[in-house]
C-alpha atoms as a printed R data frame, in Angstrom:
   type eleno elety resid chain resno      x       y      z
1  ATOM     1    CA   UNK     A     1 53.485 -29.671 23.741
2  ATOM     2    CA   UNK     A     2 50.179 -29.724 22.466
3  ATOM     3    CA   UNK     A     3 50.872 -25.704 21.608
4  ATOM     4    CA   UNK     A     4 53.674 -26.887 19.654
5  ATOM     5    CA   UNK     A     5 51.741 -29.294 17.710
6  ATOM     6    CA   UNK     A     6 49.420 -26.619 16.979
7  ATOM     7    CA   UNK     A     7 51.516 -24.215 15.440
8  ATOM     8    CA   UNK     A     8 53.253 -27.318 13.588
9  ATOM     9    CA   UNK     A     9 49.744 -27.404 11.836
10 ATOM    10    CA   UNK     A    10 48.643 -24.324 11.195
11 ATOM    11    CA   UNK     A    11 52.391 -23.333  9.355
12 ATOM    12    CA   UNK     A    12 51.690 -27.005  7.190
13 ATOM    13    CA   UNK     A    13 48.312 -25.117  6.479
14 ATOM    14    CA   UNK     A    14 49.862 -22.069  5.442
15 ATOM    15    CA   UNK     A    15 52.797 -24.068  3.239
16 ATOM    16    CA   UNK     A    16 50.328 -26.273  2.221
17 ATOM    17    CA   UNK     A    17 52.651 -28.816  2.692
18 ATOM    18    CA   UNK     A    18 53.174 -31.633  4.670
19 ATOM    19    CA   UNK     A    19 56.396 -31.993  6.603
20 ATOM    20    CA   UNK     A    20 55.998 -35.703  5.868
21 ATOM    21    CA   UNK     A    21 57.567 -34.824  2.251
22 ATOM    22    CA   UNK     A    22 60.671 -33.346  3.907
23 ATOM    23    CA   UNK     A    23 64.088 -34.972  4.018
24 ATOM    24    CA   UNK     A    24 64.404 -33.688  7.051
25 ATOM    25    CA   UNK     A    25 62.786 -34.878 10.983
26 ATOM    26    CA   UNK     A    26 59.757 -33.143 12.095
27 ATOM    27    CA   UNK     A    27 62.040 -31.547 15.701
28 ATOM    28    CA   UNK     A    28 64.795 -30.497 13.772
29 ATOM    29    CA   UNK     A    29 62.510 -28.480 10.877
30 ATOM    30    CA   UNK     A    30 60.672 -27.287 14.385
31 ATOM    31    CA   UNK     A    31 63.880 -26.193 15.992
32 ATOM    32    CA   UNK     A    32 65.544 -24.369 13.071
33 ATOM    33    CA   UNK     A    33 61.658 -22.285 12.547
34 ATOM    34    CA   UNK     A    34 61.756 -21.593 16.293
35 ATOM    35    CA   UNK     A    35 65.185 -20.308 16.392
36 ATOM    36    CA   UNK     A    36 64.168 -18.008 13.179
37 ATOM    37    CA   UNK     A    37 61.434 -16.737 15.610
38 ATOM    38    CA   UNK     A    38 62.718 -16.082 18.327
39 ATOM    39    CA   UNK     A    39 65.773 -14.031 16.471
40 ATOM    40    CA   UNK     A    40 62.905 -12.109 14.920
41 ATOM    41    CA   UNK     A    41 61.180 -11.274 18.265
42 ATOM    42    CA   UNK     A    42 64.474 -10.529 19.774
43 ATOM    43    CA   UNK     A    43 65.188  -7.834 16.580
44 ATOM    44    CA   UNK     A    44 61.943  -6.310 16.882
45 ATOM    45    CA   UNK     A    45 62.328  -6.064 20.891
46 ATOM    46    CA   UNK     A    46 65.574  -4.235 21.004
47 ATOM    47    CA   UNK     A    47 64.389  -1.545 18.160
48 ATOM    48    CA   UNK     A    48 61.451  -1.379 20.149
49 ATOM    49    CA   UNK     A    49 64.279  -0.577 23.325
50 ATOM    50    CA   UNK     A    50 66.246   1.380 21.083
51 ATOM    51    CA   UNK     A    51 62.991   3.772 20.001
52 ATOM    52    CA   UNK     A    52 62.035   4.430 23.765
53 ATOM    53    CA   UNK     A    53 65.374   5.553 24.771
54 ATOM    54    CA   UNK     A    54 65.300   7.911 21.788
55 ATOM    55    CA   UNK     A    55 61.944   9.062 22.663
56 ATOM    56    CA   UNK     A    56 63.099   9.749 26.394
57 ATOM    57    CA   UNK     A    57 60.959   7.442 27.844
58 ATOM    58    CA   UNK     A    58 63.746   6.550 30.624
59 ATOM    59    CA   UNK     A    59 63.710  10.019 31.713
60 ATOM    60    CA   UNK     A    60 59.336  10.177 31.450
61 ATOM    61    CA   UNK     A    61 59.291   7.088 33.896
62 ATOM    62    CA   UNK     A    62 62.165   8.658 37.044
63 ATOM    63    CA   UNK     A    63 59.812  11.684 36.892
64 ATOM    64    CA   UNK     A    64 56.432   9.626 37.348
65 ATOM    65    CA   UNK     A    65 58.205   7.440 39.701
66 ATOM    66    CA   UNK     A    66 59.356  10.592 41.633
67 ATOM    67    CA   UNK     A    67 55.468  12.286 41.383
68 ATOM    68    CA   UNK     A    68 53.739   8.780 42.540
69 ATOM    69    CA   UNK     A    69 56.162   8.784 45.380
70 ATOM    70    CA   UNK     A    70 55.545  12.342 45.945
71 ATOM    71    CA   UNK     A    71 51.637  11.440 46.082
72 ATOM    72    CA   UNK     A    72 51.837   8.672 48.076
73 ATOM    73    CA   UNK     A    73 54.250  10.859 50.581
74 ATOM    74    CA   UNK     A    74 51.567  13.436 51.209
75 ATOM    75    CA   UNK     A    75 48.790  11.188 51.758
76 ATOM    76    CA   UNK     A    76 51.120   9.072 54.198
77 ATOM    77    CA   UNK     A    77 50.590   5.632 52.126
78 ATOM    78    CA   UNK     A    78 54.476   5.115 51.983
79 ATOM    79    CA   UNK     A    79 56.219   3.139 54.336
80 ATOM    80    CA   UNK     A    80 59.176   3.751 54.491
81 ATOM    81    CA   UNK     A    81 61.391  -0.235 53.887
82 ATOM    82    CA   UNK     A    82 63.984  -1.788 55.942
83 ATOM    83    CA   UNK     A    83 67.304  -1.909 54.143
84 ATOM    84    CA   UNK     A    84 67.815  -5.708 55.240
85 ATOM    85    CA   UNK     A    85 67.836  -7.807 52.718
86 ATOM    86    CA   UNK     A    86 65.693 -11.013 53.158
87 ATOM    87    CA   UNK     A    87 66.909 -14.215 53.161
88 ATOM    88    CA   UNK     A    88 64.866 -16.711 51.950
């Protein structure tokens, strides 16, 4: 909460305006900015996706996956895992 209060300052800082002017409540102005956010993170993160898959990182992590495994293998660190699932 206090986070939120925060950030409520430092964007009146940046507006230079104070949401006390607003016709509008304080969690409702919050919520609308929030959900603007988070669609914007949410944008950047599946270019982001989109640009890895292009630049074959999918295919870059199986093979380091497969040479750790192979490492580990040789020096006898794996153990091999039961195929039960557990059951908490």
């Amino acid at each position: 909460m206090q986070n939120d209060v925060n950030l409520i300052h430092e964007i009146e800082a940046i507006l230079e305006n104070s949401w006390k002017h607003l016709n509008v409540k304080r969690m409702r102005c919050f919520l609308i900015l929030q959900s603007y956010f988070n669609m914007q993170v949410y944008k950047a993160k599946c270019v982001a996706m989109m640009k890895m898959m292009d630049d074959g990182f999918d295919e870059k992590a199986k093979e380091r996956k497969k040479q750790n495994l192979k490492i580990l293998a040789e020096k006898g660190s794996l153990k091999k895992r039961s195929k039960k699932r557990k059951i908490c």
